[in-house]
N, C-alpha and C positions, 0 to 999 in steps of 0.2 A: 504494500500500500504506500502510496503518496504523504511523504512526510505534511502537505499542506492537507491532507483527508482525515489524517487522522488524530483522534481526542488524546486526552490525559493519561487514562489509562487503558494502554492498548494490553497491558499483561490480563488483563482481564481476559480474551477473546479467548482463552483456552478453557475455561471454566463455562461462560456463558455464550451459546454460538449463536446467538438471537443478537447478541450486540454484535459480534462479527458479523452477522449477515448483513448487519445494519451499514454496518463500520466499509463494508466493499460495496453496496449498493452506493453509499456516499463517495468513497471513493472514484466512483465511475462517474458522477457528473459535477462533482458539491464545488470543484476549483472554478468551472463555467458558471453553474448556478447560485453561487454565492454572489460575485458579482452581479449578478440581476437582479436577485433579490433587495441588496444592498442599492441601487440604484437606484433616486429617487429623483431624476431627472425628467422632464415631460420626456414622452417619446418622440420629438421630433426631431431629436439629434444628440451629436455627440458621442463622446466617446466613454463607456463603463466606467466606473471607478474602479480604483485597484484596493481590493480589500488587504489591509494589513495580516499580518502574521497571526498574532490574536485574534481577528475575526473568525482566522481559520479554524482555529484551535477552539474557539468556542464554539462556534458551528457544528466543529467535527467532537466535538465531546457533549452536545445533547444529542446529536443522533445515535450516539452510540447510546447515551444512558437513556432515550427511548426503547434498545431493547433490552436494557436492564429488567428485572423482577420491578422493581420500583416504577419505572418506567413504563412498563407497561399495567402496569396497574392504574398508572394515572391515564393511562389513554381508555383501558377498561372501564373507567368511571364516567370516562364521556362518553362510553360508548363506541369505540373502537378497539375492535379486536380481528382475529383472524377469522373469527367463524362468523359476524354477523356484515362483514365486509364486503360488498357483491360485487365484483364487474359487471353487475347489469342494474346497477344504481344510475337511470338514466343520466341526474344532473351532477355526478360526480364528473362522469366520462365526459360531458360535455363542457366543465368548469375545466378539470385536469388538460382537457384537450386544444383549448384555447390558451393558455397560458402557454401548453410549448408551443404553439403555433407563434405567440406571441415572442417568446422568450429567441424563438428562432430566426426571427425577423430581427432582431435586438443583437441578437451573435454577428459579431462584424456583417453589419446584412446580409446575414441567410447563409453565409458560405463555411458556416463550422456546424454540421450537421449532427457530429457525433453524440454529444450531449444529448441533443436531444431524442435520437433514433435510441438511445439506450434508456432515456426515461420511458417512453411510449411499451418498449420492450419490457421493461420490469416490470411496470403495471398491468402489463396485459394488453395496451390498448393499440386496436389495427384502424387504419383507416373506417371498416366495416361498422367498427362497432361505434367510432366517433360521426361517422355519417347515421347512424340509426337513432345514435342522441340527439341527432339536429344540430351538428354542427355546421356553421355556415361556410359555404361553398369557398369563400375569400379562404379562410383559417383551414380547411381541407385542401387545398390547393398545397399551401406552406408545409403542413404535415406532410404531404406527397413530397412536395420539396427537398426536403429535412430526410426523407427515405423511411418514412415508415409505412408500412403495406400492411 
């Protein structure tokens, strides 16, 4: 893993593999999507911010302690967990789906694909199933773009 991917305590991942799973899921896109997230630019231009060292480091140490015991305990409490989670939660797919659309229009315009064809992939989500949501044709285009089928 990616020295900017990863949390505090990476010795943990041997004990608990839900925070590892968390910790390489992160690692696959969290140095692109930190940056955009952190971005609080209109989108009409310019160019990302560059997240410092620390930003990364805290980023990358609640995703992991998301799959802590703790951690997920608190997402259980709202209501997130593995089994009540649906890929056919229409306005999930349709929220999740615009955001990379959007996030990948935002990557040096459109021409750093990977991020985002790796998020679509881990969630589950194909073009099919963001078209069924009602995603709009503009933000389905981009998805295509981006390479996710």
């Amino acid at each position: 893993m990616k020295k900017r991917t990863t949390g505090l305590h990476p010795y943990r991942f041997k004990e608990n593999p839900e925070e590892r799973n968390l910790a390489r899921a992160w690692d696959k896109i969290g140095e692109d999507l930190l940056a955009y997230l952190l971005d609080d630019r209109p989108v009409q231009g310019g160019r990302s911010p560059k997240p410092s060292d620390r930003d990364y480091l805290v980023a990358a140490t609640v995703i992991q302690w998301l799959g802590s015991p703790v951690g997920a305990s608190f997402l259980d409490g709202l209501g997130y967990n593995k089994k009540n989670v649906s890929a056919d939660d229409v306005n999930w797919i349709a929220g999740f789906c615009v955001g990379l659309a959007e996030m990948h229009r935002r990557l040096i315009g459109g021409s750093d694909s990977a991020g985002v064809r790796e998020c679509a992939r881990n969630a589950g989500i194909t073009l099919a199933a963001a078209k069924k949501a009602g995603v709009a044709p503009f933000d389905l285009k981009e998805l295509k773009k981006a390479g996710v089928k």
